[in-house]
GUNUZA-899355 format. One record per residue: residue number from 0; residue in three letters; x, y, z of N, C-alpha, C, CB in turn. Coordinates in pm, whole numbers, plus 50000, padded with zeros to 5 digits. Glycine has a CB too. Example, Ala and Ser with C-alpha at 12.3 -4.5 7.8 and 13.67 -1.06 7.14 Angstrom:
<recs>
+-----+------+-------+-------+-------+-------+-------+-------+-------+-------+-------+-------+-------+-------+
! pos ! code !  n_xx !  n_yy !  n_zz ! ca_xx ! ca_yy ! ca_zz !  c_xx !  c_yy !  c_zz ! cb_xx ! cb_yy ! cb_zz !
+-----+------+-------+-------+-------+-------+-------+-------+-------+-------+-------+-------+-------+-------+
!   0 !  ALA ! 51319 ! 49431 ! 50780 ! 51230 ! 49550 ! 50780 ! 51320 ! 49670 ! 50780 ! 51131 ! 49553 ! 50905 !
!   1 !  SER ! 51285 ! 49775 ! 50708 ! 51367 ! 49894 ! 50714 ! 51290 ! 50003 ! 50787 ! 51408 ! 49940 ! 50572 !
+-----+------+-------+-------+-------+-------+-------+-------+-------+-------+-------+-------+-------+-------+
</recs>
This chain:
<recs>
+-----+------+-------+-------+-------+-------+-------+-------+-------+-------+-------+-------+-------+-------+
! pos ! code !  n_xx !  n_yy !  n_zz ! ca_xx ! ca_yy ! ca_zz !  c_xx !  c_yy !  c_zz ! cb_xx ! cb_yy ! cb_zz !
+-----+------+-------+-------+-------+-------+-------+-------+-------+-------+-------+-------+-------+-------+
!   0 !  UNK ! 66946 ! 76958 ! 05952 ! 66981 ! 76871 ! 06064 ! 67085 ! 76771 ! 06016 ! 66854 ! 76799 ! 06120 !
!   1 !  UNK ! 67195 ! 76751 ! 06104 ! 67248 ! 76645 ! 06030 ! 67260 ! 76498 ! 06076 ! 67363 ! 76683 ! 05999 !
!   2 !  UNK ! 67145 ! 76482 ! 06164 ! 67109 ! 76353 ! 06168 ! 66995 ! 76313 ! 06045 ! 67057 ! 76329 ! 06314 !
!   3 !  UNK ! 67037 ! 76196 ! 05949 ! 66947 ! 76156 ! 05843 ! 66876 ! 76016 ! 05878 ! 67029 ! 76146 ! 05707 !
!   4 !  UNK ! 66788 ! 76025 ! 05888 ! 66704 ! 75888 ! 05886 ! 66633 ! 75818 ! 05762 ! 66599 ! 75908 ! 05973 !
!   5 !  UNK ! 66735 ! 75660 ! 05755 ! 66637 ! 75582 ! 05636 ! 66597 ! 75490 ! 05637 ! 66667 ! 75559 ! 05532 !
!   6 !  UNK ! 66482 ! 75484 ! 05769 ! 66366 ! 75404 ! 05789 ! 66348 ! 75393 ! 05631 ! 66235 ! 75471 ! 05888 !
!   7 !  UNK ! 66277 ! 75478 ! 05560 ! 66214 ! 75452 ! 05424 ! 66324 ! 75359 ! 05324 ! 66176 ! 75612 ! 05349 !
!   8 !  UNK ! 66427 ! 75345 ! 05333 ! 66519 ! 75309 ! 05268 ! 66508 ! 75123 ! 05298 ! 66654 ! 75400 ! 05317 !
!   9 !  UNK ! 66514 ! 75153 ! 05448 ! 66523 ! 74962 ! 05456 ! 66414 ! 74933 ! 05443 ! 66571 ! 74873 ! 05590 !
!  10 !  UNK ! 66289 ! 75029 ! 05463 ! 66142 ! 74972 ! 05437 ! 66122 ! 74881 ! 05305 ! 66039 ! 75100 ! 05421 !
!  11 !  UNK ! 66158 ! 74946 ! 05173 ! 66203 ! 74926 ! 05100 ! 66243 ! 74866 ! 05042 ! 66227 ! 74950 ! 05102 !
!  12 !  UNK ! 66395 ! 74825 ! 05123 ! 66457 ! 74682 ! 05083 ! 66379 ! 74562 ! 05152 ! 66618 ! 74672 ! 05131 !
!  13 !  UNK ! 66347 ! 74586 ! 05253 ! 66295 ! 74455 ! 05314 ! 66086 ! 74493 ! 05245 ! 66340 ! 74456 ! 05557 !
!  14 !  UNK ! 66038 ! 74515 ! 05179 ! 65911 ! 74526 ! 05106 ! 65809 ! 74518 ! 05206 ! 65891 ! 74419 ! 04997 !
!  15 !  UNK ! 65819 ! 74618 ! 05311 ! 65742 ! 74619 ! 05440 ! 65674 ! 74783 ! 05445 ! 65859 ! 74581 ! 05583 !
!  16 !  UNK ! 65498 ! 74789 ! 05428 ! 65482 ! 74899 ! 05439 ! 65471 ! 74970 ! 05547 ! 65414 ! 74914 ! 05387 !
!  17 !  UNK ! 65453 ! 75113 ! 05586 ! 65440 ! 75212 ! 05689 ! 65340 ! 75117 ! 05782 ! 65377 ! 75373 ! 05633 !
!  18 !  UNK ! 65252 ! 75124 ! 05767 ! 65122 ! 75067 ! 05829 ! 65150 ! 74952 ! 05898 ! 65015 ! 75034 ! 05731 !
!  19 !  UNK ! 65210 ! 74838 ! 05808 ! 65272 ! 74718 ! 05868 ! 65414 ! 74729 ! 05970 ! 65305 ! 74630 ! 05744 !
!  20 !  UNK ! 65499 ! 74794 ! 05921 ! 65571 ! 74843 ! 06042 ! 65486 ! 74918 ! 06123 ! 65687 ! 74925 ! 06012 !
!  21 !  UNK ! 65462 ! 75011 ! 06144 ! 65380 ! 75022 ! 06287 ! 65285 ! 74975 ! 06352 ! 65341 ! 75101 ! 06304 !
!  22 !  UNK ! 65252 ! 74854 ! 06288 ! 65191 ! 74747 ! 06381 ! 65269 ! 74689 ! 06479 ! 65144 ! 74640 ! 06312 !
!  23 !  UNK ! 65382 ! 74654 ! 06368 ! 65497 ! 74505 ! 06408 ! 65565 ! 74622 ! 06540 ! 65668 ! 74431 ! 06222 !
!  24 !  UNK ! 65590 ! 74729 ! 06505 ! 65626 ! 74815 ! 06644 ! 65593 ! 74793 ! 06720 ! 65609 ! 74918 ! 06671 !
!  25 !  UNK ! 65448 ! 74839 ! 06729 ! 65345 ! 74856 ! 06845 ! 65350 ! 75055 ! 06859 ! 65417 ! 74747 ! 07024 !
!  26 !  UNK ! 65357 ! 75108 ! 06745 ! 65324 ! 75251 ! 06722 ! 65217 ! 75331 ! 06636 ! 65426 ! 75292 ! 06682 !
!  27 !  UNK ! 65205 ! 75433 ! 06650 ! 65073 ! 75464 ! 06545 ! 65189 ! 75542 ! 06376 ! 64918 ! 75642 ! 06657 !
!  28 !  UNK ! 65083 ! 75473 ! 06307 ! 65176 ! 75513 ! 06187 ! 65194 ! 75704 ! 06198 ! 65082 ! 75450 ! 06013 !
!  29 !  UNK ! 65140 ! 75787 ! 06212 ! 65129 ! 75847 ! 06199 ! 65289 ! 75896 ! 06268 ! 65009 ! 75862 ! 06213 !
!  30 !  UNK ! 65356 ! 75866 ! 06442 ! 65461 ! 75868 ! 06488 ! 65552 ! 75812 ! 06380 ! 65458 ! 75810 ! 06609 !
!  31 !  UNK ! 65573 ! 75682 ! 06342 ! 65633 ! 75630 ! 06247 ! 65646 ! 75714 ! 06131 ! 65578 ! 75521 ! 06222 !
!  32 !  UNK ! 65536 ! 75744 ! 06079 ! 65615 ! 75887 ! 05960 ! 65642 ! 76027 ! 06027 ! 65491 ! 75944 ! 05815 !
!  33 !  UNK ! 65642 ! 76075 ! 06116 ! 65739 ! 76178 ! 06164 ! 65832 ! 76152 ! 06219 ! 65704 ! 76256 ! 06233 !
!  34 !  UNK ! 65893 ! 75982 ! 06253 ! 66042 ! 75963 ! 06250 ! 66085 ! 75937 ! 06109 ! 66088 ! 75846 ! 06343 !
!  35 !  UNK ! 66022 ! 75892 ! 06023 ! 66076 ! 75842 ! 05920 ! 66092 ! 75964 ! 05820 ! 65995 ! 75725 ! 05872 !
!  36 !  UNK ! 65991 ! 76045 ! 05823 ! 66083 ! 76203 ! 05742 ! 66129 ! 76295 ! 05799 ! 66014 ! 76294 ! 05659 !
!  37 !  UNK ! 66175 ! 76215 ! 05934 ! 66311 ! 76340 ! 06003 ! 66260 ! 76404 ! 06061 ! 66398 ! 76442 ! 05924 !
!  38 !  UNK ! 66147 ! 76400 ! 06122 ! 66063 ! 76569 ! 06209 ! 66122 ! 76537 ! 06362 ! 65815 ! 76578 ! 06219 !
!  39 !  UNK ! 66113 ! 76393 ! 06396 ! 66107 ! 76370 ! 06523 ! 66185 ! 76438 ! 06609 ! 66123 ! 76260 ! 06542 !
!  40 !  UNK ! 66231 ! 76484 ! 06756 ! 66288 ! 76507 ! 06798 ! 66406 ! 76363 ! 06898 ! 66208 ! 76602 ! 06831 !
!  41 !  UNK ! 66342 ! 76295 ! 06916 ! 66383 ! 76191 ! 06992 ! 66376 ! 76062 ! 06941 ! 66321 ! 76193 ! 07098 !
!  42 !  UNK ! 66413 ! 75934 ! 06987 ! 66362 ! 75832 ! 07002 ! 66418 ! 75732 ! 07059 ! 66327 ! 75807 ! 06917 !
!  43 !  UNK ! 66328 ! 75662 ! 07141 ! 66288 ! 75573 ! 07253 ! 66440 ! 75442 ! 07215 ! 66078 ! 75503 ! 07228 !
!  44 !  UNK ! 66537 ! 75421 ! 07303 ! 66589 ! 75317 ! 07212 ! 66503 ! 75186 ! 07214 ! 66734 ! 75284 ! 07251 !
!  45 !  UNK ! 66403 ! 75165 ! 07298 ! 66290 ! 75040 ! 07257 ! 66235 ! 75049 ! 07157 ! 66180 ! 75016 ! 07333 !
!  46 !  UNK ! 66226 ! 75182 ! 07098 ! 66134 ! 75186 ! 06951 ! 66270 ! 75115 ! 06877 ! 66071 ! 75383 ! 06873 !
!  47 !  UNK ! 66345 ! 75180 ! 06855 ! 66461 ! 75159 ! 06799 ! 66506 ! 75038 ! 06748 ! 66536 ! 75194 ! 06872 !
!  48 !  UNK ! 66511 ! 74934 ! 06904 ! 66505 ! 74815 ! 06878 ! 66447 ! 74775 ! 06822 ! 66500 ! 74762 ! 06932 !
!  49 !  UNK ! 66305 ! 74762 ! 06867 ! 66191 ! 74713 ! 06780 ! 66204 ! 74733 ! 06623 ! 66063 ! 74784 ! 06824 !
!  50 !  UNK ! 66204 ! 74832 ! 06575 ! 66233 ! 74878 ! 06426 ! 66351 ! 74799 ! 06358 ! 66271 ! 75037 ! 06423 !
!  51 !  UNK ! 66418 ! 74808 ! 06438 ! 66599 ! 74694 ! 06387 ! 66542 ! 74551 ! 06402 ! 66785 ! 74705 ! 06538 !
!  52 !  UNK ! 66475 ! 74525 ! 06514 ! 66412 ! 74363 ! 06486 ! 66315 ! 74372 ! 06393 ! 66339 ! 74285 ! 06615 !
!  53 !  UNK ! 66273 ! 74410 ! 06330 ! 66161 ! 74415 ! 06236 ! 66187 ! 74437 ! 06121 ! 66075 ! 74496 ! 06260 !
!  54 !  UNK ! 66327 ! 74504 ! 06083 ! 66364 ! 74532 ! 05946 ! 66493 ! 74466 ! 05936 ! 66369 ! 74685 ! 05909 !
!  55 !  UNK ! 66559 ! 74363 ! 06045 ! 66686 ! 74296 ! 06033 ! 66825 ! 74345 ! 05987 ! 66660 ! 74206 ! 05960 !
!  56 !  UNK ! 66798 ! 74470 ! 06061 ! 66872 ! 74587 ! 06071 ! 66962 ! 74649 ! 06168 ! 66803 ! 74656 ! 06059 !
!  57 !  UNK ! 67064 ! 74702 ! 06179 ! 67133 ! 74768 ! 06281 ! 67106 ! 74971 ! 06272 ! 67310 ! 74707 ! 06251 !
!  58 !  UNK ! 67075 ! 74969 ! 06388 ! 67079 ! 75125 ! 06379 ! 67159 ! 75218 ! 06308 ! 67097 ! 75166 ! 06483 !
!  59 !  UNK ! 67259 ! 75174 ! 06239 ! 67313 ! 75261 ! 06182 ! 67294 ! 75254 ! 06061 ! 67417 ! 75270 ! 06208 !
!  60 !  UNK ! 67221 ! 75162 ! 06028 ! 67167 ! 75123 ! 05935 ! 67031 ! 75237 ! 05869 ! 67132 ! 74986 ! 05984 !
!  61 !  UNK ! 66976 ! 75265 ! 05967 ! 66854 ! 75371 ! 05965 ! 66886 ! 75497 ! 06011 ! 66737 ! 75331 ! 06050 !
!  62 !  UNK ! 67000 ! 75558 ! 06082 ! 66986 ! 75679 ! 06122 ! 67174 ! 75711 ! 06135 ! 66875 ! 75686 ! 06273 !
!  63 !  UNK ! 67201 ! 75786 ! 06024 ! 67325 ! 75838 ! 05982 ! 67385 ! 76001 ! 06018 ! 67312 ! 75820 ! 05838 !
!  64 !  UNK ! 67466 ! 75995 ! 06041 ! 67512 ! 76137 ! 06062 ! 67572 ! 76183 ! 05938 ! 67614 ! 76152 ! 06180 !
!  65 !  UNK ! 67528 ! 76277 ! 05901 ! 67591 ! 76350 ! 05749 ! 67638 ! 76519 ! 05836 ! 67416 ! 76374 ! 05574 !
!  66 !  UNK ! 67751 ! 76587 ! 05849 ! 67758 ! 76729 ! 05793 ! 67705 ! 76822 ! 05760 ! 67786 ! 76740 ! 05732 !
!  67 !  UNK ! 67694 ! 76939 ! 05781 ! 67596 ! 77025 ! 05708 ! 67628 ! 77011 ! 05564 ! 67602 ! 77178 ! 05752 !
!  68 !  UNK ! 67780 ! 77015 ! 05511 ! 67776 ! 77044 ! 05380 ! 67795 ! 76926 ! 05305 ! 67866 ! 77141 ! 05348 !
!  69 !  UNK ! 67759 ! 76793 ! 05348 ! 67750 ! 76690 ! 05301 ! 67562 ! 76697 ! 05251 ! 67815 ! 76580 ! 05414 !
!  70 !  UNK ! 67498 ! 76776 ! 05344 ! 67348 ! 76784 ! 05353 ! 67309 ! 76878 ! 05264 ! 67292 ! 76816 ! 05487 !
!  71 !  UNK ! 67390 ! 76972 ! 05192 ! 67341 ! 77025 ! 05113 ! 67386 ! 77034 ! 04965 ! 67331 ! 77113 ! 05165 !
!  72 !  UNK ! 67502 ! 76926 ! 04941 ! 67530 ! 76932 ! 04796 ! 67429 ! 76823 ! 04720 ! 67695 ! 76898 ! 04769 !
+-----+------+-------+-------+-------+-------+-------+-------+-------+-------+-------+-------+-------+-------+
</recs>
């Protein structure tokens, strides 16, 4: 796929776990890790927001477009 998501990345920088972000959402962690390792198909731009207010972040910040052959070297 070459949409990449790095929720886990700003999680990270900002020292905020899974669990605690999907509180501060208002989601079940369990949704939160199938956006965060890429399964998801969609997402809500209210989640979106929420996640960027919570990690003091801009969306592009968390969800990048790479290439196929950028995705596989």
């Amino acid at each position: 796929m070459a949409i990449v998501i790095n929720i886990d990345v700003m999680m990270a920088k900002r020292k905020i776990s899974l669990g605690t972000l999907a509180e501060r959402v208002q989601i079940t962690p369990a949704n939160l890790s199938i956006l965060k390792n890429g399964k998801a198909k969609a997402i809500r731009f209210s989640t979106l927001e929420a996640i960027c207010r919570e990690l003091d972040c801009q969306p592009g910040d968390i969800i990048e477009y790479r290439n196929d052959e950028e995705i596989e070297e």
